[in-house]
C-alpha positions in Angstrom: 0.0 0.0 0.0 1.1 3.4 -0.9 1.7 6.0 2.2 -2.0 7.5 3.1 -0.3 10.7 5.0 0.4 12.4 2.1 -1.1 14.8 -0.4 -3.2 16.4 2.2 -5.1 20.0 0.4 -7.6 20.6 2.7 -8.1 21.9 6.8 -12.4 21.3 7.3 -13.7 22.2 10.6 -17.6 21.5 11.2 -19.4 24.6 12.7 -22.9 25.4 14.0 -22.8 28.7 12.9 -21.2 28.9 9.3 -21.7 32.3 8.7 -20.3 33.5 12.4 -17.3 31.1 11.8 -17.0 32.9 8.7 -16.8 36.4 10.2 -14.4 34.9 12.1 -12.2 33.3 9.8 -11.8 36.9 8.2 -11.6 39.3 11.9 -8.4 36.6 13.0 -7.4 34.9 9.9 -7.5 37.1 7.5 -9.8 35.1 5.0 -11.7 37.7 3.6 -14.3 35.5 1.1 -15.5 32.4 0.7 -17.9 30.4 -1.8 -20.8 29.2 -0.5 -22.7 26.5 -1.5 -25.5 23.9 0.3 -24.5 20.3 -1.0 -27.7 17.5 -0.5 -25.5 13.7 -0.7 -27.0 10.2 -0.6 -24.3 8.3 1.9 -23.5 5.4 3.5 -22.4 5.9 7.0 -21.4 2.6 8.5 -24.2 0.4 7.3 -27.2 3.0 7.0 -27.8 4.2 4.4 -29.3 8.1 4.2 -28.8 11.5 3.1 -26.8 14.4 4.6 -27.2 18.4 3.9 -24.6 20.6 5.0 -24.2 24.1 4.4 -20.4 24.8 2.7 -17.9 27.6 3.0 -15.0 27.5 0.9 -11.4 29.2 0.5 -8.6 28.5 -1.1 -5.5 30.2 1.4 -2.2 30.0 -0.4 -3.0 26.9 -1.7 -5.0 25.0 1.0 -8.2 24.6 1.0 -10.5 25.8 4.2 -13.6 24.4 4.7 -16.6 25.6 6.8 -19.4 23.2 7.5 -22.8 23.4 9.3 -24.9 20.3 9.0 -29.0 20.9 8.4 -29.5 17.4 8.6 -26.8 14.9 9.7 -26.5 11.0 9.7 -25.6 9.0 12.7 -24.0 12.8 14.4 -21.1 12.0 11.7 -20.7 15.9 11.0 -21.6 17.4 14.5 -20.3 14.7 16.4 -16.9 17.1 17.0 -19.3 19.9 18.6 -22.1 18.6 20.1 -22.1 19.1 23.8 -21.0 22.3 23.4 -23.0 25.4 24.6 -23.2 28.7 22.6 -20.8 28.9 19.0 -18.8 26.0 18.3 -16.1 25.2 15.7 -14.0 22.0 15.6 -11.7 20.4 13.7 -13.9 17.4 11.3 -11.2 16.3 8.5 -8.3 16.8 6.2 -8.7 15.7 3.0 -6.5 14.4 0.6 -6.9 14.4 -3.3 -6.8 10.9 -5.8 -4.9 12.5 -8.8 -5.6 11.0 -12.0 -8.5 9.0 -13.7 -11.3 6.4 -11.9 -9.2 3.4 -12.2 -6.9 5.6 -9.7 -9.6 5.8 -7.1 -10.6 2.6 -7.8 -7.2 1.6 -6.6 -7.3 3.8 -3.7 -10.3 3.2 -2.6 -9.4 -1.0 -2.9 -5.9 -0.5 -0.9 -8.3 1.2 2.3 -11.1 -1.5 2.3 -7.6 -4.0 2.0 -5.9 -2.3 4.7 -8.9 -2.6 6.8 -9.6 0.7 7.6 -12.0 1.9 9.6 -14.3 3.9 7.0 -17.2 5.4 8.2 -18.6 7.1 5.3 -18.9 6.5 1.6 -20.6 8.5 -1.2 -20.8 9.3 -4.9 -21.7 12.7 -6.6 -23.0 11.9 -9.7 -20.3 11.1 -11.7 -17.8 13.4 -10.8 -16.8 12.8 -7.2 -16.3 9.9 -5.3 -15.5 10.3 -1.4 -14.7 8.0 1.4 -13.7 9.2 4.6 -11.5 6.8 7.3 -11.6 7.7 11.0 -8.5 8.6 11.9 -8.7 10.7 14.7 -7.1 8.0 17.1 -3.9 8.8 15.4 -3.9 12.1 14.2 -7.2 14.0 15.9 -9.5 14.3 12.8 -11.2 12.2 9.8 -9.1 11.5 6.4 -11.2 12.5 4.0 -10.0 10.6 0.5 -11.4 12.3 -2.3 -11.7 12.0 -6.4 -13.1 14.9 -9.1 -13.1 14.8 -12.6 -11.2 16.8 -13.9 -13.7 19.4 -15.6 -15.2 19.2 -11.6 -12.1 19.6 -9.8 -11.4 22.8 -12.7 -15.1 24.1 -11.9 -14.8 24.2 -8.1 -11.2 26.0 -8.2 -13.2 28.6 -10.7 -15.6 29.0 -8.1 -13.6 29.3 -4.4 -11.7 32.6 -3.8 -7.8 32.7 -3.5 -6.3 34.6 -1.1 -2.5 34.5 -0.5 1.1 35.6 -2.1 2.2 32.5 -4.0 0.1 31.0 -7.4 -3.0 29.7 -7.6 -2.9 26.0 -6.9 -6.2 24.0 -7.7 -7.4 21.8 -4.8 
């Protein structure tokens, strides 16, 4: 199996106030915009199957992508899991993510060396044709979910169109 710590282009934290945790992002981190988006997937998390909704914010910040999430309607607490308990505004941590380069037979392969490895993955799903995503609980090791991710091309192109850039060096797609 290839190394899985690698290729990492994403920091996602999971929210119950996106657009306060936005506000935030640009008062102490200097992120001034993001591209918002509300995202309806059918999933599998564990074995039951169902639909999530999540509210997006996305950034692109010298070539890493930030994520904001706020979940409408969550499966099994996958999404909220990180803040629930918590009192008042809440951001956490959820996942990194890392892209599959190349074609489907690529995530194919990928996605055969985790369910070989025995990996503990706890949610699968499929956008259409253009995405395919699987994300492994890692956060025994290194505090958050691995979220292993595959776009087409024209999709991968589409979504770096869309999310702002905001940094010194040159736009990287991710």
């Amino acid at each position: 199996m290839k190394p899985i710590l690698t290729g990492f282009s994403q920091l996602a934290y999971t929210t119950n106030d996106i657009d306060r945790a936005m506000e935030i992002y640009a008062t102490r981190y200097g992120v001034p915009s993001f591209h918002r988006l509300d995202t309806k997937l059918d999933v599998l998390v564990g074995n039951t199957e169902g639909s999530i909704e999540l509210k997006i914010a996305l950034a692109n910040v010298e070539g890493v992508n930030i994520e904001l999430m706020q979940a409408i309607r969550d499966l099994g607490g996958f999404f909220t899991s990180s803040i629930s308990g918590k009192t008042g505004f809440a951001v956490a941590l959820h996942h990194v993510a890392q892209r599959i380069e190349g074609n489907i037979a690529n995530w194919d392969a990928h996605a055969a060396d985790l369910e070989n490895a025995n990996r503990d993955i706890t949610l699968k799903a499929t956008a259409g044709d253009h995405a395919r995503i699987v994300f492994t609980d890692d956060r025994d090791m290194i505090g958050a979910y691995i979220e292993h991710i595959w776009m087409t091309p024209e999709a991968r192109q589409e979504l770096d169109r869309l999310v702002p850039f905001h940094g010194a060096v040159d736009r990287l797609t991710c």
